[in-house]
C-alpha angles and dihedrals in degrees: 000000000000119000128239104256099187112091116218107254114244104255112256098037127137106261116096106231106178117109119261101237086066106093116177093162081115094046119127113197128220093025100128098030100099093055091047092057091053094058142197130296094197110175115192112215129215115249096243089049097045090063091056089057114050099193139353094270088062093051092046093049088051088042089058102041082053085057098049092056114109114246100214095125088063080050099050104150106227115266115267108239120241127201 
């Protein structure tokens, strides 16, 4: 086997070495950092509930309706003795 002869350029040298069909002239820094920062909430289904939800839109209205519901079962006052 031949051996590579070219040796790997030290980073920060002078040659450019991006590709000429990049062009970042138009370019504007920092746009999506602040959504970046914010993060995802990505929740992974599981297949038998996916098909129950065809799109975001149907797991966020179900989300919601959930959230709505009154939690009175979790409030229930103890039960007065009687002799």
């Amino acid at each position: 086997m031949k051996k590579n002869k070219r040796k790997a350029r030290p980073l920060g040298s002078d040659e450019d070495t991006m590709r000429s069909e990049y062009d970042f002239s138009k370019a504007v820094r920092g746009v999506t950092a602040a959504r970046y920062a914010e993060g995802t909430n990505v929740v992974l289904l599981d297949p038998d509930v996916a098909e129950i939800f065809p799109n975001t839109r149907a797991v966020n209205e179900a989300l919601r309706t959930i959230a709505r519901l009154p939690r009175t079962a979790s409030r229930q006052r103890p039960r007065k003795r009687t002799a």
